[in-house]
C-alpha positions as CSV (number, residue, x, y, z in Angstrom):
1,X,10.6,-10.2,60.2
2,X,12.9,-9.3,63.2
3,X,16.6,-9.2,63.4
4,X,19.3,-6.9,64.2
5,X,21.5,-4.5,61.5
6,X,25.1,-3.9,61.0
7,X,26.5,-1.3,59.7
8,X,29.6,-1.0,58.3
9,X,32.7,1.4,56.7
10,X,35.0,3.9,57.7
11,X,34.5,5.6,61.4
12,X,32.6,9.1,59.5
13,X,30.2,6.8,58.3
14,X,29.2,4.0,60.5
15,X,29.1,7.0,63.8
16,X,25.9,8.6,62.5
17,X,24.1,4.6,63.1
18,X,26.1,4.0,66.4
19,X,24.1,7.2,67.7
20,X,20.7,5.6,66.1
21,X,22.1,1.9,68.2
22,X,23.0,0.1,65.7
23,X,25.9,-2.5,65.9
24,X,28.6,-1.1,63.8
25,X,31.2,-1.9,62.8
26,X,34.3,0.8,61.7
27,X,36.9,-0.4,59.4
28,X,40.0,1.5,57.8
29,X,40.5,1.0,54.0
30,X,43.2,-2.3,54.6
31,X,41.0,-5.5,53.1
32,X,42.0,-7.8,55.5
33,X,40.2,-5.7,58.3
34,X,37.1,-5.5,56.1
35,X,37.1,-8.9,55.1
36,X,37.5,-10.1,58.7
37,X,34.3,-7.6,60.0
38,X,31.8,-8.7,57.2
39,X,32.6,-12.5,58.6
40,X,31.8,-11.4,62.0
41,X,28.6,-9.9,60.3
42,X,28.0,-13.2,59.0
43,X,28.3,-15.2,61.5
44,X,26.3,-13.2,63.9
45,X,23.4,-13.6,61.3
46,X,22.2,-10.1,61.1
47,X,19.1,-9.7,59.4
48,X,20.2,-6.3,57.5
49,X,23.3,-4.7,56.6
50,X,24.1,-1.2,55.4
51,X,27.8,-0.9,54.1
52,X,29.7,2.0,52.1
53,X,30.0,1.6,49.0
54,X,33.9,1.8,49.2
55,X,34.2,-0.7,51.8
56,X,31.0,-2.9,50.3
57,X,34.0,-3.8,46.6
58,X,35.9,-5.5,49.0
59,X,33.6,-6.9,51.6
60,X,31.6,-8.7,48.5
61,X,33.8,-11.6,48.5
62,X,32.7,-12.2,51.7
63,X,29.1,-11.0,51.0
64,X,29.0,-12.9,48.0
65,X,27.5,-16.2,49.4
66,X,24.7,-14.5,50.9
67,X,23.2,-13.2,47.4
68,X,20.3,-15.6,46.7
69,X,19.4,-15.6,50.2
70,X,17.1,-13.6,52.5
71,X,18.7,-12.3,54.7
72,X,21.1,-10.9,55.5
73,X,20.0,-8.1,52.8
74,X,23.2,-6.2,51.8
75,X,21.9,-2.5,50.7
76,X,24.9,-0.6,49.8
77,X,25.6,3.2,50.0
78,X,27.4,5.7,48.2
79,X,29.5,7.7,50.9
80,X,32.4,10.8,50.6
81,X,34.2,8.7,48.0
82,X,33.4,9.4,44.3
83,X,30.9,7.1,43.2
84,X,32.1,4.1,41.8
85,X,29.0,2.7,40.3
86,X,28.9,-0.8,42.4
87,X,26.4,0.6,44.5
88,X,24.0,1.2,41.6
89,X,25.3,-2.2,39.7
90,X,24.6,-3.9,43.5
91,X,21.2,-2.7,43.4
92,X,20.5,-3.8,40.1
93,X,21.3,-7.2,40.7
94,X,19.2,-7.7,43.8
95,X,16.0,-5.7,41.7
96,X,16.7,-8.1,39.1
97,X,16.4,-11.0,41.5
98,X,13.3,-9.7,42.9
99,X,11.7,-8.8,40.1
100,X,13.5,-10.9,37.2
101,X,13.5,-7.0,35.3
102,X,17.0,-5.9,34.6
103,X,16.0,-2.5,34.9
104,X,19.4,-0.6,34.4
105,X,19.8,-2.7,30.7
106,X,20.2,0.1,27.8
């Protein structure tokens, strides 16, 4: 499968992509600035996106839609923040998709 990624969070961590050459996409912590850049990630159909894990709680009402399908695939990273645990609960539920394993279940 081809397409193109998109990265996106705070300037620290989308610059390390923007040096690989991937689109990115740097966003402050105000929701309406996220919200607006995961629609433009959206609509420009990118086949992967990487997001921080701080910017990825609010993005996914916008990312939300996109769950059952292919692509884009959403993979969500823990950055400089404290861990919140939506990255890991994120993963989960796309393993669980794949797989139909809940794998993080006590």
């Amino acid at each position: 499968m081809e397409g193109k990624a998109a990265v996106l969070g705070d300037a620290d961590f989308v610059m390390p992509f923007a040096a690989l050459g991937l689109d990115t996409f740097a966003v402050e912590s105000d929701a309406g600035n996220i919200l607006s850049a995961a629609g433009e990630i959206l609509k420009r159909k990118y086949a992967l996106v990487v997001a921080a894990e701080n910017v990825a709680e609010i993005a996914a009402e916008a990312f939300e839609k996109t769950q059952k399908t292919a692509t884009p695939c959403i993979v969500i990273v823990p950055f400089t923040t404290e861990p919140t645990g939506f990255a890991t609960e994120t993963l989960g539920k796309l393993l669980k998709i794949a797989t139909g394993i809940n794998i993080f279940a006590d």
